[in-house]
N, C-alpha and C positions, 0 to 999 in steps of 0.2 A: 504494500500500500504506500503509494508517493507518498501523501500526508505523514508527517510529524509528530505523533501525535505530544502532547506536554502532561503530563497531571497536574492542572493551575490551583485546584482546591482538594483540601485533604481528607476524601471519603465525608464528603456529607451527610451520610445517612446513617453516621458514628454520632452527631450530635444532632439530631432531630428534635424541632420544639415540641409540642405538646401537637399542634395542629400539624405538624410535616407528617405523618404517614396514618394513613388509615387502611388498615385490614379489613376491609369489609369478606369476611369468608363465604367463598361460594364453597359449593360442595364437595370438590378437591382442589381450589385452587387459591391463592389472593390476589387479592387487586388493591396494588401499593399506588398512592397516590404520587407524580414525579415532579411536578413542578413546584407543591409545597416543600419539596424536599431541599432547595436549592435555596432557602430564606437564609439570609447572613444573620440572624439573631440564632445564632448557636454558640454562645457561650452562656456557659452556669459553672458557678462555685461549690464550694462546700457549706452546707448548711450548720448554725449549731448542733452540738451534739443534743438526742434528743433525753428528756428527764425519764428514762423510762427505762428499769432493770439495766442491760448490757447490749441494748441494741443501737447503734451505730447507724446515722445516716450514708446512705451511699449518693455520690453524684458520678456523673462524669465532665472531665476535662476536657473541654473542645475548641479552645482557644487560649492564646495569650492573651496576662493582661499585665498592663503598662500601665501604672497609676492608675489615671481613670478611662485612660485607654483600650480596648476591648480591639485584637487586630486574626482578622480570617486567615488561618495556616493556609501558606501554598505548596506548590508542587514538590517541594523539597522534603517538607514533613510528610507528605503523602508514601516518596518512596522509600523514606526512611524506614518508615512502619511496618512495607510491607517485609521489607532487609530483615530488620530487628527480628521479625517476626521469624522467616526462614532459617535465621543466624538461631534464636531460639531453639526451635526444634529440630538442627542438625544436632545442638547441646545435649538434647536431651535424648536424639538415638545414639549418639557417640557414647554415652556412658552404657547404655545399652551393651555396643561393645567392647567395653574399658577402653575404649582408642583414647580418653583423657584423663589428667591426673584427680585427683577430689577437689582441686582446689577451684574445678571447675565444673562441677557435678550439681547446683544449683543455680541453671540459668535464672535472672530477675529483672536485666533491663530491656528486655526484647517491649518496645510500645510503649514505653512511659511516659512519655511527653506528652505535653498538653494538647496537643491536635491529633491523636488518636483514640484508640477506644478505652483508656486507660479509666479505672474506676478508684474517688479516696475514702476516706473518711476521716474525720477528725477526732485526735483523743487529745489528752492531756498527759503531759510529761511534768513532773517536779514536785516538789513543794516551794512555792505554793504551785497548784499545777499551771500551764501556759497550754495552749491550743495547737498544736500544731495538721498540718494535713498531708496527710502520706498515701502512698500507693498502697493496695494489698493483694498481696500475690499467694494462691496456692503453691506456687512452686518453689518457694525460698522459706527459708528456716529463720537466719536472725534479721532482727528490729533496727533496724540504725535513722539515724536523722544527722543532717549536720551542724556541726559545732562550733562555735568559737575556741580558740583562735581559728581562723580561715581565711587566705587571703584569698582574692579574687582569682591569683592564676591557678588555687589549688583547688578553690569551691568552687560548683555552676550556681546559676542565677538563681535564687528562690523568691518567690512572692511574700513569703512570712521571713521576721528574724530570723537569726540563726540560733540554737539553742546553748543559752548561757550558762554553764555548768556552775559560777559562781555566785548566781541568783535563786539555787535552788540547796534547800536545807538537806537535803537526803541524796543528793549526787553521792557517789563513792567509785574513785577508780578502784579496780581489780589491779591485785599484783602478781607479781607472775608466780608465786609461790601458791597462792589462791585456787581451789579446785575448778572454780569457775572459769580459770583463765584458760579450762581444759575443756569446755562444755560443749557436747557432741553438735555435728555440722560439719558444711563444705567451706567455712571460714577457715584459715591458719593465720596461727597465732604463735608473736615471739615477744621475748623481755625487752620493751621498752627502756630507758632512763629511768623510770619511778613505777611505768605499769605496766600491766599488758596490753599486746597491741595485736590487731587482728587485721584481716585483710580479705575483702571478698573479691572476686574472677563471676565474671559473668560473660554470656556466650556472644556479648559483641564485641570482645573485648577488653571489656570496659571494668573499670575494679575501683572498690571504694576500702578507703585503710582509714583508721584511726587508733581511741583505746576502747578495749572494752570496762561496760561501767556498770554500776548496780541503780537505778531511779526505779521512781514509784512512778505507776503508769495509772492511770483516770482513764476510765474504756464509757465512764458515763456518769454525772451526776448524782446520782442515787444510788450504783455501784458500789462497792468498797473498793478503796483505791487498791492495787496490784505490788508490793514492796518487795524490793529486791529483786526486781527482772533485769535480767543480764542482757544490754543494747550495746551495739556500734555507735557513738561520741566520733563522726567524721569529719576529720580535717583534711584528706584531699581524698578528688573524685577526678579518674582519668578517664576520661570519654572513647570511646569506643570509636571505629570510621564512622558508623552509620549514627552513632549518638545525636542528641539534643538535649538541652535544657532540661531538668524537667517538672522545674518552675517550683514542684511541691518538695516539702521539707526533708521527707526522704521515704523507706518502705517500713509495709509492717506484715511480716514474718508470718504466712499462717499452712508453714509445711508440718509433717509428723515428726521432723527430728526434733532432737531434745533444746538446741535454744530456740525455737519458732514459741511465739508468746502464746500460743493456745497449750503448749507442753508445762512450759512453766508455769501457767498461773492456774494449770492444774495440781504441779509438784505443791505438797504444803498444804492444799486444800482438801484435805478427805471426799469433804460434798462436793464436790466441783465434777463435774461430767467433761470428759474431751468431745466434743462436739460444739460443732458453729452450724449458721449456715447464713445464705444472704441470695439477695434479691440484683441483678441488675436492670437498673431502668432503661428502657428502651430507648427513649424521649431525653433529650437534652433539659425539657425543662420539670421532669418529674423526679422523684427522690425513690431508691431503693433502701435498702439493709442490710447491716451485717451485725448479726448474734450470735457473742462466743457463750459458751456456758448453759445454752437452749436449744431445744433442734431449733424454732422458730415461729416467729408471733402468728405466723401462719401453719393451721397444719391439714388442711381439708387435700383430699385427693392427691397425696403422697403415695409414689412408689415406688421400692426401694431395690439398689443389685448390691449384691456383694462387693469390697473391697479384696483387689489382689495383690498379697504385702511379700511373694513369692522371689520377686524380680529384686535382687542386692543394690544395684546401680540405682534404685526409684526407689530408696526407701524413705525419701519424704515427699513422693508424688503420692497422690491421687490414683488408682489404677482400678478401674472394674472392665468387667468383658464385653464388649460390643457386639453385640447377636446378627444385627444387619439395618441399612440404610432403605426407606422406601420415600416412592416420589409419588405423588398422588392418590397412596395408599399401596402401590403396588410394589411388592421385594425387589429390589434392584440385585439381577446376578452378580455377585460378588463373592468370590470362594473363600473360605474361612481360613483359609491360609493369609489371608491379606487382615485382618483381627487375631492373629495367634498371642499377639503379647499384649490384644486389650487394649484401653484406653485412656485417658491421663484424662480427668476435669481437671481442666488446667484455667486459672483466673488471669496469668500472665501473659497469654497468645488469645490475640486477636482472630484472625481467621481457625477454623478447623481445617486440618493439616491433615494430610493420612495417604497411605500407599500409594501409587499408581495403579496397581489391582484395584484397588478401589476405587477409587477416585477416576477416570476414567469412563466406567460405566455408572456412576452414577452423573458424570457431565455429558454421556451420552443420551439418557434418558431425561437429563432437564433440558438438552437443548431441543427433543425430539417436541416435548410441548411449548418451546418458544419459537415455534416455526413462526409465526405472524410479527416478529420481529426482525430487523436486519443485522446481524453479527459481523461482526468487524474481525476484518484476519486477524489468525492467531499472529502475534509478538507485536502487536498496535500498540496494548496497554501491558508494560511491564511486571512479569509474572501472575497475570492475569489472563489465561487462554476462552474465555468465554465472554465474552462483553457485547452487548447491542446498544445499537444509536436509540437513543428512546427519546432524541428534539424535539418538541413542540408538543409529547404527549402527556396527556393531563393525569392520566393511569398506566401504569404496568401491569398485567396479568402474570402474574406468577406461579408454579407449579406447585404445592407445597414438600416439603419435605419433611421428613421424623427419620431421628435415629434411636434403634432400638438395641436396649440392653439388654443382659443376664439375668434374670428374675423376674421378668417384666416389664421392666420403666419404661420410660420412654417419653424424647422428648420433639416434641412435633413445634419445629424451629419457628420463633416468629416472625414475622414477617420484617420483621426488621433484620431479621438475621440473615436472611438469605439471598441478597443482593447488595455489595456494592454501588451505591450511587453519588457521578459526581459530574461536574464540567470539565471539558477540557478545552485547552486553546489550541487552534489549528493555524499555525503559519500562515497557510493560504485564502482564509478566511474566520466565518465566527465562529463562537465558542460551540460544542456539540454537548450534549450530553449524557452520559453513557452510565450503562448498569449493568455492573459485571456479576457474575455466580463469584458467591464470598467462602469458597471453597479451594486450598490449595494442594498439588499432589506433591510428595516427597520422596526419593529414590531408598529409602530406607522401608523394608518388608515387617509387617507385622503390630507395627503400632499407631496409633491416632492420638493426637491430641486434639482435642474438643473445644475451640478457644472460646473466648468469654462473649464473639460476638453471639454465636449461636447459642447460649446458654440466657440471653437477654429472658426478661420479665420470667423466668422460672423462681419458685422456690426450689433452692438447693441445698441439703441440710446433707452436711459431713457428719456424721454416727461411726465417729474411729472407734469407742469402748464397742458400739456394735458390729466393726467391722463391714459397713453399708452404706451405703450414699442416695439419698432418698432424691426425687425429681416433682415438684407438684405445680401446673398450671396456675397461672394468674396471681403470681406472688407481688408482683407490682404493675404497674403500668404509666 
């Protein structure tokens, strides 16, 4: 194709306001609205945290903001995302097959930045406590935010201060003699001048060091605060190629190993259940959830697969068995060999990712129902092989999809999940705009990661003491 094509805006339909998409379900199919989709008021914040038990507002990130300036990610952040994203889950089949060392075995920055699908919440760190807004990722263990001291060429930009270790009564570095300074994870840690020092490798890359420290952590106003959670205190953060900004204070930690803070603010608790679960919102301008300590505020038509804790390499992933993928209700052929090692809910990866065996015939079968669409040659739009021109149209019909687990569950994608949509700018005239299958294949056999687009508006409750991972429609919207 002579054209050019650019990605000028970054997946639009990652930050959808309230009125940009409507699912009106027909009887196997949706009809996604497209030109609400394209409104520039797609940026939201983080809300306060709300008074209620240990539940956590969830938003998402869909822009920069500059004081009082609010500015629409371009092409840049677009393909960053999708990198990050790919760079991600080569991380997480490499450990698969030890082809890396540990210290790379919890990918965390694939999509973090403000102009993708990246979801925060806000807690409170210190005494007295201070608000901060972090990322949270199933697939990383420890907690960190950055710290003063921090200079500019060592920290990235954050919207919020930096957190000030000498304004808070119950800071305490770890010393390297300290058991804590040994606390299981893909971090390495050595003796500092006065503490211990820790260092995380992430699959862009990208790697954040500091000391490790003991604070009390505020997960919610009416909670009891969390004393003596062992966090990353980071003073420099080296960017990966594909990196960005990523504006918010830093991550919060919600894998199975032992420093991810669902581990520890179990240790010491008797009553304390290992189980969360949370909500992401579809909609840029609605709120979802995240509850540690609860399955969750919702619990109507829940259903639940098994956890597979089998796999050494993933033992602070997520992993249950994925039965098989259908498009309109009908079983997409797909041999079971392309699911042997199951599937990761993963909160960190943005697109679902999965074999070629798979992936393949099920991009077969969605494009067999978007024949009344014009598809633009494959390598137009950058790791993106299925994409149509959908200009001037007020709706897109769309096929539906569900992918079905082990036990039952199953989660029948919403509508927001399953299409990329965005403008592009074309050199030799105006902008197009195109809507791709938000589905990626990967040369690696046997595993899927599930990313967070396609997990939108579901309740999903992590049940580790159960060993289960439940699925329930309509947990937010």
């Amino acid at each position: 194709m002579a054209a050019h094509w650019i990605l000028h805006l970054a997946l639009l339909l990652l930050s959808m306001s309230s009125q940009q998409v409507h699912a009106a379900r027909q009887q196997d199919r949706h009809t996604i609205s497209v030109q609400s989709l394209l409104s520039s008021s797609i940026c939201s914040s983080a809300s306060a945290v709300p008074a209620a038990g240990s539940t956590l507002q969830i938003v998402r990130r869909a822009c920069l903001q500059t004081g009082d300036h609010e500015t629409v990610p371009d092409h840049h952040y677009t393909t960053a995302i999708l990198h990050r994203d790919r760079q991600r889950v080569r991380s997480i089949h490499r450990r698969i097959t030890r082809a890396e060392t540990t210290a790379t075995t919890i990918p965390a920055r694939l999509g973090l930045a403000f102009q993708s699908l990246e979801y925060v919440v806000t807690i409170g760190i210190g005494t007295p406590p201070r608000n901060f807004t972090v990322l949270f990722d199933t697939g990383s263990d420890l907690t960190w935010v950055q710290c003063l001291p921090c200079p500019d060429s060592s920290c990235y930009h954050q919207e919020e201060p930096l957190l000030d270790p000498s304004k808070s009564s119950t800071y305490v570095n770890i010393s390297c003699s300290a058991p804590e300074c040994h606390i299981g994870g893909a971090q390495q840690t050595s003796c500092g001048r006065t503490s211990c020092q820790y260092s995380v490798k992430y699959a862009d890359k990208s790697e954040t060091r500091g000391s490790l420290a003991e604070e009390t952590f505020t997960l919610s106003p009416l909670a009891p605060p969390a004393t003596g959670v062992v966090f990353g205190c980071s003073h420099e953060h080296i960017s990966g190629s594909n990196d960005t900004d990523m504006g918010v204070a830093g991550l919060l930690g919600l894998g199975r190993g032992d420093s991810s803070i669902l581990s520890q603010t179990r240790q010491g608790n008797s009553g304390s259940r290992s189980v969360f679960s949370y909500c992401l919102p579809p909609r840029g301008s609605s709120t979802g959830y995240l509850t540690i300590g609860a399955a969750a505020p919702q619990q109507s038509k829940l259903s639940f697969t098994p956890l597979i804790t089998t796999i050494s390499q993933l033992s602070s992933a997520y992993v249950v068995s994925l039965a098989g993928i259908s498009v309109n209700g009908a079983a997409v052929p797909i041999p079971a060999s392309a699911f042997s090692l199951g599937a990761i809910i993963d909160s960190g990866t943005v697109a679902t990712h999965m074999p070629a065996a798979a992936y393949y015939p099920l991009r077969d079968e969605f494009r067999r129902h978007m024949g009344g669409y014009k598809m633009l040659p494959e390598g137009s739009v950058e790791l993106l092989d299925t994409c149509y021109d959908v200009t001037g149209q007020d709706v897109v019909t769309a096929p539906r999809v569900a992918l079905e687990f082990g036990g039952g569950a199953r989660i029948d994608v919403d509508a927001s999940g399953i299409l990329f949509v965005f403008p592009v700018a074309d050199d030799s005239g105006p902008s197009l705009t195109l809507a791709c299958l938000a589905f990626v294949p990967t040369n690696s056999p046997g595993l899927v990661i599930v990313g967070n687009m396609q997990q939108r508006a579901y309740n999903v409750v992590f049940d580790v003491d159960g060993g289960r991972i439940g699925f329930g429609p309509n947990g937010c919207s």
